[in-house]
PAZAPA-4460 file (N, C-alpha, C; in steps of 0.05 Angstrom, whole numbers, plus 32768, in hexadecimal, padded with zeros to 4 digits):
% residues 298
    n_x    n_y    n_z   ca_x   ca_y   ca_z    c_x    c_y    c_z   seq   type   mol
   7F5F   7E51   7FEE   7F5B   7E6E   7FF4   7F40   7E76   7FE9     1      X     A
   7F2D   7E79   8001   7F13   7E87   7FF5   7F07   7E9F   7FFB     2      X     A
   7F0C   7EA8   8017   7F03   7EC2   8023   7F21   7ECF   8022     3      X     A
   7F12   7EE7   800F   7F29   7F00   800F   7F25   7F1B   8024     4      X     A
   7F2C   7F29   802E   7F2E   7F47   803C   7F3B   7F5A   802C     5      X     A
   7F2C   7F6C   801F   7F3E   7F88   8011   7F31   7F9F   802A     6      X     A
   7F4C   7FA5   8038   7F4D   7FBA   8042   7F55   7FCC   8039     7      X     A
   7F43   7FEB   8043   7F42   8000   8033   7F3B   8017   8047     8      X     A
   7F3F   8030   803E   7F39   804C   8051   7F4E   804D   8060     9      X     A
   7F45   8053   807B   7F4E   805D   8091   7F5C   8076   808C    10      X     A
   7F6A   8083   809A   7F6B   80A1   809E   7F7B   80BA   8093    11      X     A
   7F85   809E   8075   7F99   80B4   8068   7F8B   80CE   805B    12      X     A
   7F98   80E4   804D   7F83   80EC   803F   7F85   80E5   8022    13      X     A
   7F8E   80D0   8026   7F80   80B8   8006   7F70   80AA   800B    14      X     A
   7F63   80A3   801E   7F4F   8088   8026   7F40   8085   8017    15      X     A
   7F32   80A1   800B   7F15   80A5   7FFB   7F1D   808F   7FDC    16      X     A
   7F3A   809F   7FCF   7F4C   808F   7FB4   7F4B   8070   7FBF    17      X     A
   7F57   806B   7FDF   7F58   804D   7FE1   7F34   8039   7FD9    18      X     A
   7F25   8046   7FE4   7F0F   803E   7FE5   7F05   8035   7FC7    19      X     A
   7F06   8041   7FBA   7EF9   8047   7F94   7F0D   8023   7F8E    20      X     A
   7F28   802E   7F92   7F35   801D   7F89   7F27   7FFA   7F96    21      X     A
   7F27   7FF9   7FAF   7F24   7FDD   7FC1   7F0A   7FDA   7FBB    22      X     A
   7EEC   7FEA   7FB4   7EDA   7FE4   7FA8   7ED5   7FCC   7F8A    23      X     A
   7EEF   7FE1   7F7F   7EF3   7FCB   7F65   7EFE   7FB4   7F5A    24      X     A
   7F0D   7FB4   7F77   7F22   7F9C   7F7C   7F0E   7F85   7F8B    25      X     A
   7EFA   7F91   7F9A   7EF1   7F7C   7FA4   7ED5   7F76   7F8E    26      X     A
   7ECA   7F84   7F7B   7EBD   7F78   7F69   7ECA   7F63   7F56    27      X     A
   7EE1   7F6B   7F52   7EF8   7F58   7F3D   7EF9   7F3F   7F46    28      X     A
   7F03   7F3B   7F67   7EFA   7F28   7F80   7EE3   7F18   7F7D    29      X     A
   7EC8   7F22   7F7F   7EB9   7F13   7F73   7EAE   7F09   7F5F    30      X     A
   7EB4   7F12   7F4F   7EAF   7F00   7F27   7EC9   7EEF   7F2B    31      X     A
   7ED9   7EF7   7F3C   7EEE   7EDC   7F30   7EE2   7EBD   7F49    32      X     A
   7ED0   7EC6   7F5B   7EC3   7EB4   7F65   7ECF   7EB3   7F8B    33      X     A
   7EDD   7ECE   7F92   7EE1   7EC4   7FB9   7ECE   7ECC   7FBF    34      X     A
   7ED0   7ECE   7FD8   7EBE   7EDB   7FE6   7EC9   7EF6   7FF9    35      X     A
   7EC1   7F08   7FF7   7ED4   7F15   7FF6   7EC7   7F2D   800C    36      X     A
   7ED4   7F3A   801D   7EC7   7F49   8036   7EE3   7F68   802D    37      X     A
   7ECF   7F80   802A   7EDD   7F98   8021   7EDF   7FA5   8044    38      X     A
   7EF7   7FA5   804E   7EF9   7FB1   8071   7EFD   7FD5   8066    39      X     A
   7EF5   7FD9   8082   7F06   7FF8   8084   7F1A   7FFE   8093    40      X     A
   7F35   8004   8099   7F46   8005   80A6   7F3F   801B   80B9    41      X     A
   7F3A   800E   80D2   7F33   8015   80EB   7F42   800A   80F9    42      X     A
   7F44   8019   811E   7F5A   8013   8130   7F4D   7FFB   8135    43      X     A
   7F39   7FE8   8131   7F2F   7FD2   813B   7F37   7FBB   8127    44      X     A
   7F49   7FBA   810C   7F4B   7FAF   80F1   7F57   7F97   8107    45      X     A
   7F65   7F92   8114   7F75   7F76   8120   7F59   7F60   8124    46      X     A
   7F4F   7F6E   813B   7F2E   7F5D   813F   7F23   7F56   812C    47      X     A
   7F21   7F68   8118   7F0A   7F61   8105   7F11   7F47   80F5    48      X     A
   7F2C   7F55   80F2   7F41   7F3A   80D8   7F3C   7F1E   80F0    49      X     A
   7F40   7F1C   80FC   7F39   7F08   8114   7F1E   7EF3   8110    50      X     A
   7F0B   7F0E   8114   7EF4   7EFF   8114   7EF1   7EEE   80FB    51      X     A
   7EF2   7F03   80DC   7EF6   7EF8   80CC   7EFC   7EEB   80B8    52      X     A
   7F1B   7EE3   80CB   7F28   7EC8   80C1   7F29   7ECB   809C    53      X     A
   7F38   7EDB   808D   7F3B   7EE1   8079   7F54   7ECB   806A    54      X     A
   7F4F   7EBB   8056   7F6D   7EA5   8049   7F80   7EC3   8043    55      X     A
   7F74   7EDB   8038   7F8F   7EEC   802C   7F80   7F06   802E    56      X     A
   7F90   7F13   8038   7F8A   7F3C   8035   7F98   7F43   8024    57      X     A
   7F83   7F5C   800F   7F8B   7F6B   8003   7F8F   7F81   8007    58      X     A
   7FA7   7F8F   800F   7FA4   7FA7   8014   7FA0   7FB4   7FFC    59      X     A
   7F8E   7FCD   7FFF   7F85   7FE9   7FF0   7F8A   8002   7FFC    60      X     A
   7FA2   8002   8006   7FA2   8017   8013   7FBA   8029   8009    61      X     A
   7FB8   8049   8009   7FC5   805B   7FFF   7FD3   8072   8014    62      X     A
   7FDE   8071   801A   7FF5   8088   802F   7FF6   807C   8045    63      X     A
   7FF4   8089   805B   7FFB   807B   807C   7FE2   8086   8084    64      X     A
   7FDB   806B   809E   7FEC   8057   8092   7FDE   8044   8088    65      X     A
   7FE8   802B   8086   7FEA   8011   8074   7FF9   8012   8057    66      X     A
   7FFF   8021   8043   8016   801D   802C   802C   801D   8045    67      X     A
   802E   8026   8053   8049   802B   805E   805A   800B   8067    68      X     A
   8042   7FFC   806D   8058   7FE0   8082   8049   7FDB   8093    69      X     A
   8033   7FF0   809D   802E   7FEA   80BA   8019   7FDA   80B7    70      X     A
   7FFE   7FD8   80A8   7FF5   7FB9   80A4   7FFB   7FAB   8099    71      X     A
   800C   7FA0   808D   8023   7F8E   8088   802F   7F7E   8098    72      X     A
   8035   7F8D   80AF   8047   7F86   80CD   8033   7F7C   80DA    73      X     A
   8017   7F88   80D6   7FFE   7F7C   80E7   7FF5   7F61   80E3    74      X     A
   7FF1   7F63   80C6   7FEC   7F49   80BA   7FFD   7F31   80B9    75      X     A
   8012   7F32   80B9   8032   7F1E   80C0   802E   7F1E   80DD    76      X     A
   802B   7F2A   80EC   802C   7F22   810A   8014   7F14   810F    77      X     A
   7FFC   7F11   80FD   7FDE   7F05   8103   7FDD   7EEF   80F6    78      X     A
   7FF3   7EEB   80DD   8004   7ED7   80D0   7FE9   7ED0   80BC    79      X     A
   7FDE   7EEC   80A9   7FCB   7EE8   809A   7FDF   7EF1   8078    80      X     A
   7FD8   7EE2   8066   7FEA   7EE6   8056   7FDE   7EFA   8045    81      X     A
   7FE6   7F0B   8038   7FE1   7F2D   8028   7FE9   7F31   800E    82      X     A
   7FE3   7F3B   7FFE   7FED   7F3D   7FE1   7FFE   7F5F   7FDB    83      X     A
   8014   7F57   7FD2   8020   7F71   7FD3   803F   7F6F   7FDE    84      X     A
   804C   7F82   7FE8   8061   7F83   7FEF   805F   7F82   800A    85      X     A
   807E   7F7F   801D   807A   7F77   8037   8084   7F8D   8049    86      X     A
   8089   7F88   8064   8095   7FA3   8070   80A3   7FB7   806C    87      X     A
   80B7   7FAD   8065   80DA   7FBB   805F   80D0   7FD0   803D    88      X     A
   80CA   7FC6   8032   80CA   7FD0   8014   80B1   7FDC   8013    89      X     A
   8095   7FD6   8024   807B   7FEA   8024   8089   8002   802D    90      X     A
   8090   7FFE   8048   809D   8019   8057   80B4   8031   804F    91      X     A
   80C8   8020   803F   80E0   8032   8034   80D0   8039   8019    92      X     A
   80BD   8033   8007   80B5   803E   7FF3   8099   8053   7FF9    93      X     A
   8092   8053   8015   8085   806B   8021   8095   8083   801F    94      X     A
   80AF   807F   8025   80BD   8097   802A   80CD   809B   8017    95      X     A
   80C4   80AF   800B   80D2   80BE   7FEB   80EF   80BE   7FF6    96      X     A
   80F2   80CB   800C   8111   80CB   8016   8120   80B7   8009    97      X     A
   811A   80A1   801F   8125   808C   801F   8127   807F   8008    98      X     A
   810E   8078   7FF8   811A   8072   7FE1   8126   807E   7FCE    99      X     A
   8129   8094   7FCC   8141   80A9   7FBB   8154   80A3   7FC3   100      X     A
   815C   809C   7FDA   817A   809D   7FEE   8187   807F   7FD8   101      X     A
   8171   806E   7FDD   817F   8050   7FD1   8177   8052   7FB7   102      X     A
   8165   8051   7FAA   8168   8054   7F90   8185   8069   7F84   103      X     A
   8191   807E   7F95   81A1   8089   7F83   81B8   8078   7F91   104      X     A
   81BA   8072   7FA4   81D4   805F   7FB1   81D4   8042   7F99   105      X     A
   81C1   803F   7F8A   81C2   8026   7F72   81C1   8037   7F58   106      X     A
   81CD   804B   7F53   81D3   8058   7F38   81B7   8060   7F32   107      X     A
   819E   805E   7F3C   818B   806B   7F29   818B   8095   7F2D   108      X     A
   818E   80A0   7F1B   8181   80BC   7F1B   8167   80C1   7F2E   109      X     A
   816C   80D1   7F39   815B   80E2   7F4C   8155   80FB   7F51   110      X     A
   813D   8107   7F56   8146   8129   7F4A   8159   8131   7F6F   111      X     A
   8165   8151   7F64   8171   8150   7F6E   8164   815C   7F8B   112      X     A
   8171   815B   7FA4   814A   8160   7FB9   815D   8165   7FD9   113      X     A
   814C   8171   7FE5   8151   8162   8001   8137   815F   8018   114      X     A
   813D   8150   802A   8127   8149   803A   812B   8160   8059   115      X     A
   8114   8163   8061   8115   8177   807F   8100   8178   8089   116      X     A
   810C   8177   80A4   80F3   816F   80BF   80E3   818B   80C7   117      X     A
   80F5   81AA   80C2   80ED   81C5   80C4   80F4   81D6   80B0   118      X     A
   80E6   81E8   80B1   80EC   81F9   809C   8107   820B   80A0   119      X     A
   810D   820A   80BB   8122   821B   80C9   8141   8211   80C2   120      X     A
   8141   81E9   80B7   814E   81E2   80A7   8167   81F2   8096   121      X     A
   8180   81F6   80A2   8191   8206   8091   819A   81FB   8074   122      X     A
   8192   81EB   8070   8192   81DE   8054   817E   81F1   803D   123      X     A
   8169   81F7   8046   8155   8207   8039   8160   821E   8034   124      X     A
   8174   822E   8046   817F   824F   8045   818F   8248   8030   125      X     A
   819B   822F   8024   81B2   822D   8014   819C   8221   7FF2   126      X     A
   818A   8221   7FF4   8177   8210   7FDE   8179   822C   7FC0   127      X     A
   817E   822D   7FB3   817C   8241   7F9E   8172   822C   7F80   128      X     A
   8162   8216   7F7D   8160   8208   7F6B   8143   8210   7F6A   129      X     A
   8132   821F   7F54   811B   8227   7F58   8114   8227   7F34   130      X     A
   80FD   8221   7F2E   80DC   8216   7F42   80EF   81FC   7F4E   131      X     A
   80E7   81F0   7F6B   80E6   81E0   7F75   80CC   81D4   7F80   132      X     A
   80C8   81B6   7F83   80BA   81A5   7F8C   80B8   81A9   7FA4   133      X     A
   80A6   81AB   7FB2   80A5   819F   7FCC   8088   8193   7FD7   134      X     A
   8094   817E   7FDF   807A   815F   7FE8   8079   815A   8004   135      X     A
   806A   814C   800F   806F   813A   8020   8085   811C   801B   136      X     A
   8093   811D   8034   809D   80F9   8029   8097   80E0   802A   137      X     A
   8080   80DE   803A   8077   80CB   8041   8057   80D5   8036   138      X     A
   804F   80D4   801E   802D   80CD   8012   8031   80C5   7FF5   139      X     A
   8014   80D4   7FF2   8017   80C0   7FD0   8000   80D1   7FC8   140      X     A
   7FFB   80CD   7FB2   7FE3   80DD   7F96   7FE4   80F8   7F9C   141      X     A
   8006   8107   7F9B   800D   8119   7F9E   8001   812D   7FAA   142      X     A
   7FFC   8128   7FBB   7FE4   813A   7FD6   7FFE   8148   7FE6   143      X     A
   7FF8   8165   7FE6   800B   8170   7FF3   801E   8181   7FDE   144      X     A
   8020   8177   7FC9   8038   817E   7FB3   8032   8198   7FAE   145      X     A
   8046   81AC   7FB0   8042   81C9   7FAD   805A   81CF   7F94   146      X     A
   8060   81E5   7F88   8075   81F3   7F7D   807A   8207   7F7E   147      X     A
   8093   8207   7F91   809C   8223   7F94   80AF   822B   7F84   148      X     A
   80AE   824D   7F80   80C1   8259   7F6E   80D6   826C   7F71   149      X     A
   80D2   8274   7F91   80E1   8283   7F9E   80EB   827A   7FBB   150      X     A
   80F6   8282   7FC9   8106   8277   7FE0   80EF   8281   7FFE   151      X     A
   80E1   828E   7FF1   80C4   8299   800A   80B6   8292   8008   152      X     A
   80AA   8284   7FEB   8092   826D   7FEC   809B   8253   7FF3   153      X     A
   80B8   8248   7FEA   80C7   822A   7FF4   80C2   822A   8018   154      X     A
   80C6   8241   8023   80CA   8241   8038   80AB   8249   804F   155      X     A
   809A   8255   8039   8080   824F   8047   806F   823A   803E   156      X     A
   8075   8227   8024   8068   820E   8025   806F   81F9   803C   157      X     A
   8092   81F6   8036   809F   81E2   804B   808B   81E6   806C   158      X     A
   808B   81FF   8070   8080   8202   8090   8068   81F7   8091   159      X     A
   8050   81FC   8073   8037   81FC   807A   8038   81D5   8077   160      X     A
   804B   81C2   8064   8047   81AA   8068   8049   819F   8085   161      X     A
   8063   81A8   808F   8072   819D   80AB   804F   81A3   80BC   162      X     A
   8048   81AD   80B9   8030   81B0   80CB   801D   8192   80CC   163      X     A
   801A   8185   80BA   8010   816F   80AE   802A   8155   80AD   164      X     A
   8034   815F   80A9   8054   8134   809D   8069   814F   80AF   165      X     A
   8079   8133   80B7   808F   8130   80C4   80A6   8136   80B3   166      X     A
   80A1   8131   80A1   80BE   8136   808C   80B4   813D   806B   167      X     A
   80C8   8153   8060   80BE   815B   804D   80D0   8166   8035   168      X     A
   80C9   815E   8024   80E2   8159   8007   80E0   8175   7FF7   169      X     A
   80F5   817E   7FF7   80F9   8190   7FE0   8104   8187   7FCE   170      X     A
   8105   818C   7FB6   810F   817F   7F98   8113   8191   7F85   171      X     A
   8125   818F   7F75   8123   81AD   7F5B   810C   8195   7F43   172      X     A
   810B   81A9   7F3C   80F6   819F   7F23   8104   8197   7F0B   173      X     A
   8103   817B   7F0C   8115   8171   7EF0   80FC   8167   7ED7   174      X     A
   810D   8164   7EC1   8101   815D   7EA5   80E4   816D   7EA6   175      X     A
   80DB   815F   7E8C   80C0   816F   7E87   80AE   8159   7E7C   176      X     A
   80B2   8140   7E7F   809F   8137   7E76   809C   8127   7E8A   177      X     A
   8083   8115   7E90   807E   8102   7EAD   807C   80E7   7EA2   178      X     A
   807E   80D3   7EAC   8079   80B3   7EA2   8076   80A4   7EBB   179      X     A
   8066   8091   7EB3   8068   807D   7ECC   8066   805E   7EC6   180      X     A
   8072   8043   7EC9   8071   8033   7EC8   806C   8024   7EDC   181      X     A
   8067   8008   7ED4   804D   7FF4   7EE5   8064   7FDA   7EE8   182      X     A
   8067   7FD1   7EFD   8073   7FAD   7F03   805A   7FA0   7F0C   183      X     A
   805B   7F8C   7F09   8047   7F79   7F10   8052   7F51   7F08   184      X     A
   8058   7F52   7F21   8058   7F29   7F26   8071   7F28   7F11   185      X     A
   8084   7F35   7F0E   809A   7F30   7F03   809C   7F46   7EE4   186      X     A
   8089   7F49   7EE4   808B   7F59   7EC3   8088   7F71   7EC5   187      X     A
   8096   7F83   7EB8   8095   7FA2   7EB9   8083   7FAA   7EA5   188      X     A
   8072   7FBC   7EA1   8059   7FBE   7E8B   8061   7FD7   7E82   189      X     A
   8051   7FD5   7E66   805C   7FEE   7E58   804A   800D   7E62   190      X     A
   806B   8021   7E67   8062   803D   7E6D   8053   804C   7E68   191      X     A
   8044   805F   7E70   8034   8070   7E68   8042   808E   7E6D   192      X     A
   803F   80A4   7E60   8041   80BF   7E5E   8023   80CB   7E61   193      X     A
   803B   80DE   7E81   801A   80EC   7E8E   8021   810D   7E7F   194      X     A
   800E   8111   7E70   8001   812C   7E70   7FF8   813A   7E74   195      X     A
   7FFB   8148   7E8B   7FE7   8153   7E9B   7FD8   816E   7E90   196      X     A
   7FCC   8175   7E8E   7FBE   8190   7E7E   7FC5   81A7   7E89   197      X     A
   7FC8   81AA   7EAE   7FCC   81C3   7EB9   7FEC   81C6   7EBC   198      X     A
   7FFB   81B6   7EB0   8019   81AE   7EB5   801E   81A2   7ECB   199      X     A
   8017   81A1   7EE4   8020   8190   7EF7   800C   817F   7EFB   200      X     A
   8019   815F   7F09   8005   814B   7F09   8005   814E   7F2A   201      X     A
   7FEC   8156   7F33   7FEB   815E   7F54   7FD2   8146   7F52   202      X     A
   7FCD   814E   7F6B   7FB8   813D   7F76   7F98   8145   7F67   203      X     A
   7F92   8159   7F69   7F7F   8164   7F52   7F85   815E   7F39   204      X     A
   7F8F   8155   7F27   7F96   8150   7F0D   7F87   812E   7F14   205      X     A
   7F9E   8122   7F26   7FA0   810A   7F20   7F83   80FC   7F1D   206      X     A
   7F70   8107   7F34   7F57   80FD   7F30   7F45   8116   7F29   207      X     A
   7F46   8124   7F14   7F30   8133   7F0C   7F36   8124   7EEC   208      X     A
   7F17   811B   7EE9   7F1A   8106   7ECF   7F22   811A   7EB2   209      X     A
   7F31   810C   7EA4   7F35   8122   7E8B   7F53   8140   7E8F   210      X     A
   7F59   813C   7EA5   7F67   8152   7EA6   7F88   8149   7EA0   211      X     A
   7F88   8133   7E9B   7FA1   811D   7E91   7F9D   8115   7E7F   212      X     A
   7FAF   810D   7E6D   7FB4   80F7   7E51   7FC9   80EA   7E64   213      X     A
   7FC3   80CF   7E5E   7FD2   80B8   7E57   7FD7   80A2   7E42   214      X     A
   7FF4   80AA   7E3D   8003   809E   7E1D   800F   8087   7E22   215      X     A
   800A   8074   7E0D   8020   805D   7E15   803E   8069   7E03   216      X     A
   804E   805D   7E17   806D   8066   7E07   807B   8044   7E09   217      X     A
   8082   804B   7DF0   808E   8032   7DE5   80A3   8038   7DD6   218      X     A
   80BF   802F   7DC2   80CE   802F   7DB9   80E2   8037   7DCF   219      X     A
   80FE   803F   7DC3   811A   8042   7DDB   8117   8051   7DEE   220      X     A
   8100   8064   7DF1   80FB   8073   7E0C   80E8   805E   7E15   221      X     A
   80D1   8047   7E12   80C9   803D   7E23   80D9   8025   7E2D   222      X     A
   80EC   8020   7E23   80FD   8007   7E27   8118   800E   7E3F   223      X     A
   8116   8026   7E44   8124   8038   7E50   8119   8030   7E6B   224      X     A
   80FB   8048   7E66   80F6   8042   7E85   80EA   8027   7E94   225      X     A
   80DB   8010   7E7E   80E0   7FFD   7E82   8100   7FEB   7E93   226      X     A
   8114   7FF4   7E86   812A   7FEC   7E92   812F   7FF6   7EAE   227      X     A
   8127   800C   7EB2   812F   801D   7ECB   811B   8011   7EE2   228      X     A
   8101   8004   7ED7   80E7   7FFE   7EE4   80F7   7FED   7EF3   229      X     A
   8103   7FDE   7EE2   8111   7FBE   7EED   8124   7FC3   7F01   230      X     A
   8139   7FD4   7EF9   814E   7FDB   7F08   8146   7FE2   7F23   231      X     A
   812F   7FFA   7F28   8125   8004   7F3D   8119   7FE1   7F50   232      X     A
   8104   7FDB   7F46   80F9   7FCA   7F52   8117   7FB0   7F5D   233      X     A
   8128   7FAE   7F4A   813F   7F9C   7F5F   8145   7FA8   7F75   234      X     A
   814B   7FBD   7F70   815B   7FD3   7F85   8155   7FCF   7FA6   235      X     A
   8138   7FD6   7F98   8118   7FD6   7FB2   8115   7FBD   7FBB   236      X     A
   8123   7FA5   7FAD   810E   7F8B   7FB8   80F5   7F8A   7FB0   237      X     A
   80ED   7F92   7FA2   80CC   7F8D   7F98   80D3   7F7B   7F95   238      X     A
   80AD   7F6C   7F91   80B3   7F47   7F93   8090   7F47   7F82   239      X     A
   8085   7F5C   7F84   8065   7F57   7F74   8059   7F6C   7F66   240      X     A
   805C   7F86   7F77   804A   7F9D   7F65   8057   7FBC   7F69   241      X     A
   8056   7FC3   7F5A   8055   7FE5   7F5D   805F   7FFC   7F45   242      X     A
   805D   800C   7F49   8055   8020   7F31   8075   8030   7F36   243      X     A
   8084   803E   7F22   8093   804F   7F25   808F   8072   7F19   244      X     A
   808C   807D   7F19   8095   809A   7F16   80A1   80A9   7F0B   245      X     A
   80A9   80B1   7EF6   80C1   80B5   7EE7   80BA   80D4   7EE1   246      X     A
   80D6   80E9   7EDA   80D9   80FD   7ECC   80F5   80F5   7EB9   247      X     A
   80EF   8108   7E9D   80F7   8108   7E88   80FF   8121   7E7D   248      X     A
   8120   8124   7E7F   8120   8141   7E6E   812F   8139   7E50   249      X     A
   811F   813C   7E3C   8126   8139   7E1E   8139   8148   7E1D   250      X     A
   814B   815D   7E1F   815D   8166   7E1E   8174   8159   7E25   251      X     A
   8179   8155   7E38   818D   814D   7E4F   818F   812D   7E44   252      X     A
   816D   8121   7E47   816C   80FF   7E3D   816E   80FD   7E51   253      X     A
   8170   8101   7E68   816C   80F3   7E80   814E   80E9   7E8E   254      X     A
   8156   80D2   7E9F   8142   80D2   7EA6   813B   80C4   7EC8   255      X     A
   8129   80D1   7ED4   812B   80D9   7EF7   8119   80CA   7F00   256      X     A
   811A   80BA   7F17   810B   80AB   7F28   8100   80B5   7F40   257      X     A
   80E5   80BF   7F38   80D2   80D2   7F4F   80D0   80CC   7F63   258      X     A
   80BE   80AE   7F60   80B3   80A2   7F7C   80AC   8089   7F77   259      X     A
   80A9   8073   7F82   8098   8058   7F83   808B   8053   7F92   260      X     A
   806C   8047   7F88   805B   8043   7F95   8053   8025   7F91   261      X     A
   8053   801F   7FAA   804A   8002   7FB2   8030   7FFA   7FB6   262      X     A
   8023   8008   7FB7   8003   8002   7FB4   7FFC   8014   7FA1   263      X     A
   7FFD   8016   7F8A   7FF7   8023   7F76   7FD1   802D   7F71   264      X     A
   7FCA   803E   7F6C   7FA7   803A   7F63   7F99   8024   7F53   265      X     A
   7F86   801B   7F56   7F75   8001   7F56   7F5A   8007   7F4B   266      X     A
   7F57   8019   7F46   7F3C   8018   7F37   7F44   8015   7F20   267      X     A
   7F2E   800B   7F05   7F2C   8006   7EF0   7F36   8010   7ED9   268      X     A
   7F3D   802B   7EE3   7F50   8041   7EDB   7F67   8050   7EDF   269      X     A
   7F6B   8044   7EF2   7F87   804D   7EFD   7FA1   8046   7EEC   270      X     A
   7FB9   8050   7EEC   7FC7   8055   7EDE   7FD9   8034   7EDC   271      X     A
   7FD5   801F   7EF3   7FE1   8004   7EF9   7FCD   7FF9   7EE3   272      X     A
   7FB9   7FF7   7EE7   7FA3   7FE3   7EDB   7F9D   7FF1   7EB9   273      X     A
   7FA2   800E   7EB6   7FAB   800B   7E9C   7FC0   8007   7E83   274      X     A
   7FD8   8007   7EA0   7FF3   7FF8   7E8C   7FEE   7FDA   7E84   275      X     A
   7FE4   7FCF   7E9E   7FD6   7FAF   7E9A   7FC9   7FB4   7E7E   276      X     A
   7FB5   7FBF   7E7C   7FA7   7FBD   7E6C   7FB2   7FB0   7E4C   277      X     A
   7FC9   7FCB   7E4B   7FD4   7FCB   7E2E   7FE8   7FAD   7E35   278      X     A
   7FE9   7FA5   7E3F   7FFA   7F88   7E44   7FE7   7F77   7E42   279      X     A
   7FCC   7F77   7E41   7FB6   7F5A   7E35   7FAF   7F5C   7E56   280      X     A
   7FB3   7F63   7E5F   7FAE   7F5B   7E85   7F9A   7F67   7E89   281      X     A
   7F79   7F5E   7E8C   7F62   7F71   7E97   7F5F   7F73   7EB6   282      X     A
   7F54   7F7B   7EBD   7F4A   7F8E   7ED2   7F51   7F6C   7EEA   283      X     A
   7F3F   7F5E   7EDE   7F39   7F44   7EF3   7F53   7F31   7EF6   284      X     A
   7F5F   7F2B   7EDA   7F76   7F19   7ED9   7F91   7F35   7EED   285      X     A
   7F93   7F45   7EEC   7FA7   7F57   7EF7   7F9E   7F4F   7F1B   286      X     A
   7F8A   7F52   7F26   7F81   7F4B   7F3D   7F8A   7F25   7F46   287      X     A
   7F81   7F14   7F2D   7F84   7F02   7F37   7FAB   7EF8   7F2F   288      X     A
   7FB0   7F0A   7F22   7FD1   7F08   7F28   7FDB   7F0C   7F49   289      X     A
   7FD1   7F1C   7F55   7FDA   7F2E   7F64   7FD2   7F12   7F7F   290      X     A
   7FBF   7F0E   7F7F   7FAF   7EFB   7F99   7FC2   7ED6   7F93   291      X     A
   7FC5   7ED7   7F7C   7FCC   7EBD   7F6C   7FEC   7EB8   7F7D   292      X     A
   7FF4   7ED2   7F7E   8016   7ED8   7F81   8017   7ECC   7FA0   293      X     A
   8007   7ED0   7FB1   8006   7ECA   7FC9   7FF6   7EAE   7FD3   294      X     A
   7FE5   7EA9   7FC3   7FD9   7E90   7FC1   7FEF   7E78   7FC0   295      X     A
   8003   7E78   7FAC   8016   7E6A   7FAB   8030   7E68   7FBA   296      X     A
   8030   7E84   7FDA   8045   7E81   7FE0   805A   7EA2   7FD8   297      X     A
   8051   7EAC   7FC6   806A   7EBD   7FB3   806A   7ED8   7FCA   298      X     A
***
C-alpha cells in the first residue's frame, strides 16, 4: 500500500472543519512516507478515484454527505478499501435518532427527546420539558443546536430547522456537565471534560480557540464512561474509530449518551487526537493506526 486518497469538503456545512482536518492527515501521510493525493468531494469523486487508482481512501469527511455511508457504499462498489467504519454503522450513527433508539433498546441512558418531520407534529403540543434541546438529526459540530425555553420559541426553532434537515430532535436538557470519549483500533482512550465558557458547547464554541477547557477525567467517573465507551461501541458494531458524547448530572450520578461520531475531527487538536495524545499516541502513530487497520484486512 503506497498511494493514499483523503477525501475531504464537499457540500456539508462542515466541509471547511473537514478540510483543516484532511490537510493534517495528509501531512501525517507524508512523514510517515505514502504518497498521498488530498481530493475534494465533488459529483465527479467516482472518475477521479478511477483515474487515480488509490491502494486505500481516507475519508475526512463531516455531515452529509460522506460520514453518513454514502462514500462508503461508493468505495465498496469500486472495491477500493477505506479506513474507518462501513455502511450500516457510518449511516445509523449519522442519525442521532436512530442511534438513541438502539443504544437505549441495549440499556444505555439517553436524554429523554423526540424526533419530527414538522413542527405541526402533535407530539410538540404535548412537550412541557423546558429549556429543551433542539438539533438537527442527521449533522455534527453541533451546527443548528438552539435552546429553547418556552413552547413558542421550541416551536419557531423546530420550523426554522425543518427548512434546512428532514428530521429534527427535541431533547430536555439533562446533567450539567459535558464529556466525551475516544475508541480507536480496539482501545477506549481516556475522557476529557468539556468546559465551555458561554455554557453551551455550540458550534461557535467548538471552534473559536480558547472558548473551551479540556480536562482529562480519570478515577471512578472516568472508568465509568470509559465503560459506557465500550458498551456503546458493541452495541453500534464499531470495529475502528469514533468519539462518544456524554452528559453528566452529579446529582442524580447519572450518566447520558448524546451522540456518536464516526468520523470524529482530525486536526492536531481536535478532541480524538488529544485523548490519543494522553495515551502516548501522537498525531502520526494515531493516523498510521487507523490506515495500518485496513492495510491488514481489519
Amino acid at each position: 500500500m503506497k498511494r493514499i486518497a483523503v477525501v475531504c469538503g464537499g457540500w456539508s456545512p462542515e466541509a471547511e472543519i473537514s478540510r483543516k482536518g484532511a490537510k493534517a492527515v495528509a501531512a501525517a501521510l507524508k512523514r510517515l512516507g505514502f504518497e498521498t493525493h488530498l481530493l475534494e468531494l465533488t459529483p465527479d469523486i467516482a472518475v477521479r478515484l478511477l483515474e487515480l487508482k488509490p491502494d486505500l481512501v481516507f475519508p475526512l469527511l463531516h455531515g452529509k454527505p460522506g460520514e453518513d455511508g454514502s462514500l462508503q457504499g461508493l468505495l465498496e462498489i469500486m472495491g477500493i478499501p477505506y479506513v474507518g467504519e462501513g455502511v450500516k454503522v457510518s449511516s445509523l450513527c449519522m442519525d442521532k435518532d436512530w442511534t438513541k433508539r438502539l443504544l437505549s433498546a441495549g440499556g444505555v441512558e439517553v436524554p429523554e427527546g423526540v424526533a419530527v418531520r414538522s413542527s405541526k407534529d402533535p407530539v410538540l403540543e404535548g412537550w412541557n420539558k423546558f429549556p429543551a434541546v433542539v438539533k438537527p438529526a442527521e449533522g455534527g459540530s453541533s451546527i443548528g443546536l438552539k435552546v429553547a425555553r418556552d413552547k413558542g420559541k421550541l416551536l419557531e426553532t423546530v420550523e426554522t430547522l425543518l427548512k434546512f434537515e428532514k428530521k429534527v430532535l427535541v431533547e430536555k436538557v439533562v446533567g450539567e456537565r459535558e464529556y466525551t470519549c475516544g475508541f480507536l483500533e480496539g482501545r477506549v482512550l481516556t475522557p476529557l471534560e468539556i468546559k465551555p465558557k458561554s455554557g453551551i458547547y455550540d458550534f461557535e464554541t467548538k471552534y473559536t480557540k480558547g472558548a473551551a477547557e479540556f480536562l482529562p477525567v480519570r478515577g471512578k467517573l472516568g472508568e465509568r464512561i470509559r465503560d459506557l465507551t465500550l458498551k456503546v461501541v458493541r452495541i453500534l458494531e464499531i470495529q475502528h474509530l469514533c468519539r462518544v458524547d456524554f452528559r453528566y448530572d452529579p446529582r442524580a450520578d447519572r450518566l447520558y449518551v448524546l451522540e456518536v461520531n464516526t468520523i470524529p475531527g482530525m486536526t492536531e487538536t481536535s478532541l480524538l487526537p488529544t485523548m490519543a495524545g494522553l495515551e502516548g499516541i501522537s498525531f502520526d502513530r494515531l493516523v498510521e493506526l487507523l490506515i495500518s487497520a485496513k492495510a491488514t484486512g481489519g
